[in-house]
C-alpha positions in Angstrom: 0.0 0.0 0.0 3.0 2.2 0.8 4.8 1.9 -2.5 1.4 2.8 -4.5 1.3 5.8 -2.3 4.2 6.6 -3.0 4.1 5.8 -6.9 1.0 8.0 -6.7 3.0 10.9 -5.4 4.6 12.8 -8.5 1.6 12.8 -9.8 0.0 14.9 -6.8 3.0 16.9 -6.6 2.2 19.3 -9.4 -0.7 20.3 -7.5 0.4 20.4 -4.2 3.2 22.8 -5.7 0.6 24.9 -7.6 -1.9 25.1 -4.7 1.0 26.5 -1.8 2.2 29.0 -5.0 -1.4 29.9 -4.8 -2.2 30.4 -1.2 1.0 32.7 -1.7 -0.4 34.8 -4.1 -3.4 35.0 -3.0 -2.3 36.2 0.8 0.0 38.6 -1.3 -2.9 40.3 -3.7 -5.2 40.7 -0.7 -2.5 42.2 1.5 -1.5 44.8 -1.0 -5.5 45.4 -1.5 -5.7 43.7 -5.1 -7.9 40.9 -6.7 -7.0 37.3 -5.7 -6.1 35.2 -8.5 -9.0 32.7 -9.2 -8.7 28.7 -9.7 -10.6 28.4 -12.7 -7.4 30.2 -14.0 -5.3 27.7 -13.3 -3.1 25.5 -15.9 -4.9 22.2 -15.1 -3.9 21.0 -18.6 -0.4 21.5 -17.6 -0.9 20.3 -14.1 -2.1 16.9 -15.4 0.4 16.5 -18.7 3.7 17.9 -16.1 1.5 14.7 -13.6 1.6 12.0 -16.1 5.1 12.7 -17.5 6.0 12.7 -13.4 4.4 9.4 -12.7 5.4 7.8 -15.7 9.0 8.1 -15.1 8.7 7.0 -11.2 6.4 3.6 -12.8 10.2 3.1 -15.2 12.1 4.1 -12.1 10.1 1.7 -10.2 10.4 -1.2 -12.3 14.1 -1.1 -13.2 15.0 -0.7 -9.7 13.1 -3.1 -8.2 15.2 -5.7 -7.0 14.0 -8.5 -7.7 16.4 -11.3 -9.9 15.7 -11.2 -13.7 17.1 -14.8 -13.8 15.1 -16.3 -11.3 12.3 -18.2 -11.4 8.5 -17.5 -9.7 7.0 -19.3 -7.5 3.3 -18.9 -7.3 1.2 -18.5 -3.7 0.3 -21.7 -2.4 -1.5 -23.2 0.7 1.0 -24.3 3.4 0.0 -25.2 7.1 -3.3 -23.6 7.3 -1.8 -20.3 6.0 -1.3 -18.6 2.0 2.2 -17.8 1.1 2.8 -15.4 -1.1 4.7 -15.7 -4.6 8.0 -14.8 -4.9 10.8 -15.1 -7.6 13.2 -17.0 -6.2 
């Protein structure tokens, strides 16, 4: 669950970066007395291609760095003692 959180992360990161630049404008244009900038400006487009790209190259990242053995062989779950035990490449 961890490392799909994590995978998931450069995606969200675009917006979290967008959204603090945001709140920083905004706080700045109402302190100096001006307009604050509105959301349904925002380059969501971008936000969503610069995303992808993002998660795409974590997913390649991800599966090149893995660890596992590209020689092995994988050995599927199975029932042992009462209990399931997961596959593994061994």
């Amino acid at each position: 669950m961890l490392r799909r959180a994590i995978a998931f992360l450069p995606f969200v990161a675009p917006f979290v970066i967008y959204g603090i630049y945001y709140l920083m404008m905004r706080r700045r244009a109402l302190a100096s007395g001006g307009t604050a900038p509105s959301l349904t400006e925002a380059p969501w487009v971008w936000l969503v291609i610069v995303g992808s790209v993002l998660l795409a190259i974590s997913m390649v990242i991800f599966a090149i760095y893995d660890g596992s053995d590209v020689g092995g062989s994988y050995i599927p779950s199975r029932f042992e003692d009462g209990r399931i035990v997961p596959g593994e490449f061994k």
